[in-house]
C-alpha positions in Angstrom: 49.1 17.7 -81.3 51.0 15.4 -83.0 52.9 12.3 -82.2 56.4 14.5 -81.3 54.0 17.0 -79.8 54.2 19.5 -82.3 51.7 21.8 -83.3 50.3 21.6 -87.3 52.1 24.5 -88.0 55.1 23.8 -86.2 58.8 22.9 -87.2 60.8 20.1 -86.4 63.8 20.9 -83.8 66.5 23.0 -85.7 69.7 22.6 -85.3 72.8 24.4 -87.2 76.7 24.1 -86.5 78.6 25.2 -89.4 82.5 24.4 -89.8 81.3 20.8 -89.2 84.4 19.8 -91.5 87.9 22.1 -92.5 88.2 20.9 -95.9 85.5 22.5 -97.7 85.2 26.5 -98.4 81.8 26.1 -96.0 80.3 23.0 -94.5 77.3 22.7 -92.5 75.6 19.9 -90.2 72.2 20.6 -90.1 69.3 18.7 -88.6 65.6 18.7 -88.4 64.1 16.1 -85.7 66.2 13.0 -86.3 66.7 13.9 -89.8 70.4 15.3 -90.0 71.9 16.4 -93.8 76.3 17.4 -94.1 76.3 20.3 -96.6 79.6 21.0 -98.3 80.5 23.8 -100.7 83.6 23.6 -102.3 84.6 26.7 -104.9 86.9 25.7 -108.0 88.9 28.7 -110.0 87.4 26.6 -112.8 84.2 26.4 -114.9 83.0 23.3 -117.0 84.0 23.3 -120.7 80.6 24.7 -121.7 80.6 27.2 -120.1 83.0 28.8 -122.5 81.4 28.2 -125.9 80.3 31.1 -128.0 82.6 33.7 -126.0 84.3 36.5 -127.8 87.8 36.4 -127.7 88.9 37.3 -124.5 85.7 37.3 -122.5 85.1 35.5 -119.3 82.4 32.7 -118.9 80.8 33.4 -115.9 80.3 30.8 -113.0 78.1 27.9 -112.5 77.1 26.4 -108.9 75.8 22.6 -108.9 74.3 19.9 -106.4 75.0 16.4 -105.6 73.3 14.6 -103.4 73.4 10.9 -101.4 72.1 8.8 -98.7 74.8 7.7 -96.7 74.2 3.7 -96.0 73.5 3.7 -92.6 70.8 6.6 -93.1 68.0 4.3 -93.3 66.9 1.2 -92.0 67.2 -1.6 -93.5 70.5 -0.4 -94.9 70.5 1.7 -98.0 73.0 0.2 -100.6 75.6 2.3 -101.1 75.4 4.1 -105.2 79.1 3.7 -106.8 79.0 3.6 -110.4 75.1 4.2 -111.4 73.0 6.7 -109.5 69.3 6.1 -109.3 66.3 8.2 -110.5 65.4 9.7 -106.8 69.0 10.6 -106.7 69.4 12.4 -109.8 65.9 14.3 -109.7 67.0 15.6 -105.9 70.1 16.7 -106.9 69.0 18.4 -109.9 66.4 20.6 -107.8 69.2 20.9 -105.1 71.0 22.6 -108.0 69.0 24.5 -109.8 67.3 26.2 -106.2 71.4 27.2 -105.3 71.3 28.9 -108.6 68.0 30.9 -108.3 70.0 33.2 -106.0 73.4 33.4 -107.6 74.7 36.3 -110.0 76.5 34.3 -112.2 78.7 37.2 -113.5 79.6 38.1 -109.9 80.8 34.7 -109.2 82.9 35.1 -112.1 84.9 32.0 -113.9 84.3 29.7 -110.4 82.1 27.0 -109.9 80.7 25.9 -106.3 79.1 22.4 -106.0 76.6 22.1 -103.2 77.4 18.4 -102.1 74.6 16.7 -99.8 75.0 13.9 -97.8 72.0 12.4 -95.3 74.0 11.0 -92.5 70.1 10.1 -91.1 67.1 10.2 -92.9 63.6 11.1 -91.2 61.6 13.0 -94.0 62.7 16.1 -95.7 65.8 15.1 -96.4 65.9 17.2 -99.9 64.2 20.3 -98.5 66.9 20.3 -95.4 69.6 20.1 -98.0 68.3 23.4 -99.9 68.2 25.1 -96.6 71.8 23.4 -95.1 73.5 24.0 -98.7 72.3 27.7 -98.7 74.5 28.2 -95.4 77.3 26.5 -96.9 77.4 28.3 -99.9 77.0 31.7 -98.3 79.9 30.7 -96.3 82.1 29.6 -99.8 81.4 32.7 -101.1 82.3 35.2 -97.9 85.6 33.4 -97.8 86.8 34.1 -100.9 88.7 37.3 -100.8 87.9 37.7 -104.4 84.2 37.5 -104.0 82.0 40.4 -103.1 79.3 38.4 -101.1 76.1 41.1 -101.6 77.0 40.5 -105.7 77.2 37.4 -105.3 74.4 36.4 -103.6 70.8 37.9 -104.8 68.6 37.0 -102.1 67.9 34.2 -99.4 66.9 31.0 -99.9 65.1 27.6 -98.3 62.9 25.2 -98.4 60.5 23.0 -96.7 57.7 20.2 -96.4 53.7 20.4 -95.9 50.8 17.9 -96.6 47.8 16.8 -95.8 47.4 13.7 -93.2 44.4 12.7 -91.0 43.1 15.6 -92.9 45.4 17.8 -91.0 47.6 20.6 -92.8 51.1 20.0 -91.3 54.2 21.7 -91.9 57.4 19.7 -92.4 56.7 16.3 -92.0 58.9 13.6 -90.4 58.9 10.1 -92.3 55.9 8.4 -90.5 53.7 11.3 -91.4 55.0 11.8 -95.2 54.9 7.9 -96.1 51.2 8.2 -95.2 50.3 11.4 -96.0 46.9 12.0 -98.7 48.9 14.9 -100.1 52.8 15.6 -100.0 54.2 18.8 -101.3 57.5 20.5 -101.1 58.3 24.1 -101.4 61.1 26.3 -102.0 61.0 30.0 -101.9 63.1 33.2 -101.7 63.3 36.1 -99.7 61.4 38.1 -101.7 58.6 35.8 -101.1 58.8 34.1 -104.8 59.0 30.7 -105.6 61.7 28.7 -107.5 59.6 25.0 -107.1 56.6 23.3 -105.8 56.5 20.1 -106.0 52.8 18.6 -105.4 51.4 14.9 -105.2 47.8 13.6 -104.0 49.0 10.3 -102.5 45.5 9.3 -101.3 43.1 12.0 -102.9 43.0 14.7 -104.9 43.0 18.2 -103.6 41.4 21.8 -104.7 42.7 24.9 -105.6 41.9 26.2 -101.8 43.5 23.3 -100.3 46.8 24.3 -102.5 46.6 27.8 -101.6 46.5 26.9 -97.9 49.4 24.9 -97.7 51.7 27.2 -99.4 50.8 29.6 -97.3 51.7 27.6 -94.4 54.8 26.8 -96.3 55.7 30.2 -96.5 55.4 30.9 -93.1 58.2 27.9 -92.5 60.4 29.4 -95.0 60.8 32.8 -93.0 61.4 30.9 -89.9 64.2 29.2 -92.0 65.7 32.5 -92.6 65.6 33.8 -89.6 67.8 30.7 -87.9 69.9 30.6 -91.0 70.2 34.7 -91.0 71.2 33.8 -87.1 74.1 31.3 -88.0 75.8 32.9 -90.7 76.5 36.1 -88.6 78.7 38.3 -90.2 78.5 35.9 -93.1 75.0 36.8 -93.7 75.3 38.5 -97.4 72.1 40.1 -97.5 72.4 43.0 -94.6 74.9 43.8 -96.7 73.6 44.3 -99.7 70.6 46.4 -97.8 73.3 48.8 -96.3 74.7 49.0 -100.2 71.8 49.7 -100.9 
């Protein structure tokens, strides 16, 4: 067992309300453990300037959906400072994969000329705070979308999507790790998958060793595992909002 007396394969305490704010076209709070992530989605009628070059006269540029992601201050102790004009390196290589995992399972055409940005904020931070963001900001944009009466949610979105934590630590396999277990782990790895059972990244470090081929096939297996589980509570809170039933009754 391990120090919160879960088993190796085991994931952290899940917990989902969405609606957490009224503003946004889907917001989410979502915690794993202590570690607790507020996923917005926010849709504009508007797409960035590039996304129009090269069109033929009268064609529509089809949508874009982007990530942004911060620490709150008081998510960490001691204090995290709080980024205003300059965002650093961890920042900016989270929210790119935050971004470019949201857009592995959106039909860009089906969106039409709309953006969506995915924004991520860790209100506390206990280990996984980038992989709970993939699987919070999932919910939210599944929610965006199903509220927009223009927006045929099945299109929309192509498949599911999440993402979780595994390593190696006191040569244990564990699925998603909390901080005290990541921080020393030998090997830290996160994964993000889709329904179909594909991959969009896999991001691998030996912290303390290197690690074989068999060692990296175990773990995303394990991984995979967690990822279903994800599904499964995130198919559970999206109800009705939940856009792939639909597209299997389409279908």
């Amino acid at each position: 067992m391990r120090h919160d007396n879960r088993k190796p394969d085991q994931l952290r305490p899940i917990s989902i309300q969405r609606d957490f704010t009224g503003s946004a076209s889907g917001s989410v709070l979502i915690k794993a453990g202590r570690t607790t992530v507020l996923c917005t989605a926010s849709l504009e009628e508007s797409v960035p300037p590039w996304k129009k070059y090269g069109l033929a006269e009268g064609e529509e540029p089809s949508g874009w959906v982007t990530g942004e992601y911060s620490m709150l201050p008081g998510s960490t102790s001691p204090r995290k400072r709080r980024e205003r004009s300059k965002v650093d390196g961890r920042t900016t290589e989270i929210q790119r994969l935050i971004g470019r995992s949201l857009r592995a399972v959106v039909d860009f055409k089906a969106l039409g000329a709309r953006t969506i940005t995915i924004d991520c904020d860790v209100l506390e931070a206990d280990g996984g705070t980038r992989t709970l963001s993939i699987t919070g900001g999932f919910i939210a944009l599944c929610d965006a979308v199903a509220r927009n009466e223009n927006l045929d949610p099945s299109a929309v979105i192509t498949d599911a999507l999440a993402a979780v934590s595994i390593g190696v630590y006191d040569d244990e396999l564990l699925l998603d790790l909390d901080y005290s277990e990541d921080s020393q782990a030998d090997v830290d790895m996160n994964v993000v998958m889709v329904g179909n059972g594909e991959f969009v990244e896999v991001q691998g470090t030996a912290e303390g060793r290197t690690f074989s081929r068999d060692l990296l096939n175990r773990q995303l297996e394990l991984a995979e595992s967690g990822i279903q589980e994800l599904m499964t509570l995130q198919a559970a809170a999206l109800g009705d909002h939940w856009p792939l039933d639909k597209k299997s009754e389409k279908s």
